[in-house]
KEVO-483093 format. One line per 2 residues: number of its first residue (from 1); their letters; for each residue x, y, z of C-alpha. Coordinates in Angstrom, 1 decimal. Layout:
NUM = a = X/Y/Z ~ ... .
This chain:
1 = xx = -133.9/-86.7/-178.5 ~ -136.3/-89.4/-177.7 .
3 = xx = -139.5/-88.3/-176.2 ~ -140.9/-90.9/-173.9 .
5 = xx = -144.8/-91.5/-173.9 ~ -146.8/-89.0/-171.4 .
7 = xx = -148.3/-91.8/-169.7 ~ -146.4/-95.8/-169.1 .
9 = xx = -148.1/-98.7/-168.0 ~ -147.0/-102.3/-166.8 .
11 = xx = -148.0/-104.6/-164.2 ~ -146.1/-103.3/-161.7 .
13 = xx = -145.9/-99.7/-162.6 ~ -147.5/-96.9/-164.1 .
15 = xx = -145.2/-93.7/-165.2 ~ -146.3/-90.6/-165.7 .
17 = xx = -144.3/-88.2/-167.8 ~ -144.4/-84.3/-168.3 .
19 = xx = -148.5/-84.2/-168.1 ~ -151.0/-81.9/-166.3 .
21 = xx = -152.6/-83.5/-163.1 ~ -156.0/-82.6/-162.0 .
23 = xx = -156.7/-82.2/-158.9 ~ -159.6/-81.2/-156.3 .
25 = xx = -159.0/-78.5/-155.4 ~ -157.1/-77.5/-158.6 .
27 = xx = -153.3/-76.7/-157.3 ~ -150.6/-74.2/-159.1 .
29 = xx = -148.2/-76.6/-159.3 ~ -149.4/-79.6/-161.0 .
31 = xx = -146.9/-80.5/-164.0 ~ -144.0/-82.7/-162.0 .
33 = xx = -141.2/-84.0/-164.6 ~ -142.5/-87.7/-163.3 .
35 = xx = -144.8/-89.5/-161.2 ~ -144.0/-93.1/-160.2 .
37 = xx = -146.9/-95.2/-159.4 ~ -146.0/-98.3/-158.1 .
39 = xx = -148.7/-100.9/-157.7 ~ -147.0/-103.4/-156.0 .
41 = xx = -146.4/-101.7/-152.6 ~ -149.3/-98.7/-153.3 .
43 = xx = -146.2/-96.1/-153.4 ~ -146.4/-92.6/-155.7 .
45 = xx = -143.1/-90.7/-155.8 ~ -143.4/-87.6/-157.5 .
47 = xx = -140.3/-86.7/-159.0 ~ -138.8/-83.1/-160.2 .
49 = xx = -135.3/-82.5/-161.7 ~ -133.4/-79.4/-161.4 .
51 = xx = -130.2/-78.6/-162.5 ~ -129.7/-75.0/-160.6 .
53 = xx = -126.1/-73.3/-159.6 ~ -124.0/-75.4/-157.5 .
55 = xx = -124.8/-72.8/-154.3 ~ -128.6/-73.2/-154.9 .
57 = xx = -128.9/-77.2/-154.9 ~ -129.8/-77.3/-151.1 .
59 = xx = -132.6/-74.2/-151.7 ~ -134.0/-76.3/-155.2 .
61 = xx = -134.3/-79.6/-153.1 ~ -136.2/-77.9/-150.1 .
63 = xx = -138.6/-75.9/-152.8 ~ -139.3/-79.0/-155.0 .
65 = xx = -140.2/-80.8/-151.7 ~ -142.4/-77.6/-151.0 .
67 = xx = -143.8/-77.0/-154.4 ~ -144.9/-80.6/-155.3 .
69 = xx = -146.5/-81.2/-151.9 ~ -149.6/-79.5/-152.3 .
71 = xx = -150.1/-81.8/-155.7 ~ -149.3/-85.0/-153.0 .
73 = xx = -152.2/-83.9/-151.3 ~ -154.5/-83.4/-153.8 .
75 = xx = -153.4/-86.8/-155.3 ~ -154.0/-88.8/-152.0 .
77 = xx = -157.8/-87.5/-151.8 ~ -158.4/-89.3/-155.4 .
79 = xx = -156.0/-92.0/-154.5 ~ -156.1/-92.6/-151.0 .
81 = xx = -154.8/-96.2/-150.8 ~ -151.4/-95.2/-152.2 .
83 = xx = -148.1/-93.5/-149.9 ~ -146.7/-90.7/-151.7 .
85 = xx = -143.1/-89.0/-151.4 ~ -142.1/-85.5/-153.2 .
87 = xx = -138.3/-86.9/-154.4 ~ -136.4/-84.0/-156.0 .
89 = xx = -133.1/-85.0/-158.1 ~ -130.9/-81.6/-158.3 .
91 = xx = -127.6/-81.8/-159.3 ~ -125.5/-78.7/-159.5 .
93 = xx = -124.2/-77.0/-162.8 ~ -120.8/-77.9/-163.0 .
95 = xx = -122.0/-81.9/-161.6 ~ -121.8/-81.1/-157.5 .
97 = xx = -124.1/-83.6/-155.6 ~ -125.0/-83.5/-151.8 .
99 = xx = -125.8/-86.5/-150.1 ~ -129.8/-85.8/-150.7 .
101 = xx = -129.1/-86.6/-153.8 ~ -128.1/-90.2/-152.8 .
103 = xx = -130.5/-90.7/-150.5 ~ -133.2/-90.0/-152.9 .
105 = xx = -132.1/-92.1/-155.7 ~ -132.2/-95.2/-152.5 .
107 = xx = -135.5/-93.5/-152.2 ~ -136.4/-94.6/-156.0 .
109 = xx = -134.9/-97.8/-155.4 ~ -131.8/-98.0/-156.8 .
111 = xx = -128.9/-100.1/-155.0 ~ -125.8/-98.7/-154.3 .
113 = xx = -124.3/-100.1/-157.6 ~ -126.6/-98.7/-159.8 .
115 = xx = -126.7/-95.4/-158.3 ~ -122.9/-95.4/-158.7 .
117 = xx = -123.3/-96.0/-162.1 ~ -125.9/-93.1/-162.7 .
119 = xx = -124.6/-90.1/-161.0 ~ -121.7/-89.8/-163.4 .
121 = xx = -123.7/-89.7/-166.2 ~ -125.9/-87.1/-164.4 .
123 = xx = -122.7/-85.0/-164.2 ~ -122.1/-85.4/-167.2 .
125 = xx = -125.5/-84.3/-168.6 ~ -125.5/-81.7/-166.1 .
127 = xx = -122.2/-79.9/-167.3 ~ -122.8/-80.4/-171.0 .
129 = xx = -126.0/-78.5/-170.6 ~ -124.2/-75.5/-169.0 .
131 = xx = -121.7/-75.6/-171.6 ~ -124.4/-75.5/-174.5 .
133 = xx = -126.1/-72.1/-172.3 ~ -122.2/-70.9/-171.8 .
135 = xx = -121.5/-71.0/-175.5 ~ -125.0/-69.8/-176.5 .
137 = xx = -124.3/-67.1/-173.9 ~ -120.9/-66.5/-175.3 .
139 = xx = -122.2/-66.5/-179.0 ~ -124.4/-63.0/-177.6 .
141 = xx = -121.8/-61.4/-176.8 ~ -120.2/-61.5/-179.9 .
């Protein structure tokens, strides 16, 4: 697989990838799969993906939010200009989505077309990774 850089920068944007944040005060959770920065209209969306069982998607999104918002805070006292949102993207298992799901990819700014164009592929992923654990699972057994 290709392994993006930890840290992407253009003029508009600045990604962060997979990296420690500092913070003061230090928090527990400070490791996000992604942090937006978008210079243009001083937004930071921290993102987390999580791929739980299909009954656990609406617990995963309202943990994310809860996790990652003590990092938001510590973020805005070194950053104050910027707005930030927590933006989890959890999918179920077998590829369910709820409508958070779609709200939060508007959230990112994806259009309706696009984000029509990328939830199937999330399924996808999403139900080739359980049936890589299922048939490591399986493979136990034996």
């Amino acid at each position: 697989p290709i392994i993006p850089q930890p840290i992407l920068t253009t003029e508009k944007l600045e990604i962060w990838w997979d990296i420690h944040i500092k913070t003061v005060p230090s928090v527990e959770h400070n490791r996000p799969d992604m942090v937006v920065w978008e210079k243009d209209n001083m937004t930071c969306n921290i993102i987390d993906v999580c791929v739980p069982l299909d009954e656990n998607v609406p617990n995963q999104e309202k943990k994310k939010i809860d996790t990652y918002t003590q990092l938001a805070i510590g973020l805005a006292r070194l950053y104050p200009d910027y707005q930030y949102k927590v933006i989890p993207i959890v999918l179920g298992a077998t590829g369910l989505i709820t409508k958070s799901l779609v709200k939060n990819m508007c959230e990112l700014s994806f259009d309706n077309a696009r984000i029509k164009q990328i939830i199937p592929k999330l399924q996808r992923k999403a139900l080739i990774g359980t049936m890589r654990i299922m048939k490591s699972a399986m493979s136990m057994k034996k």
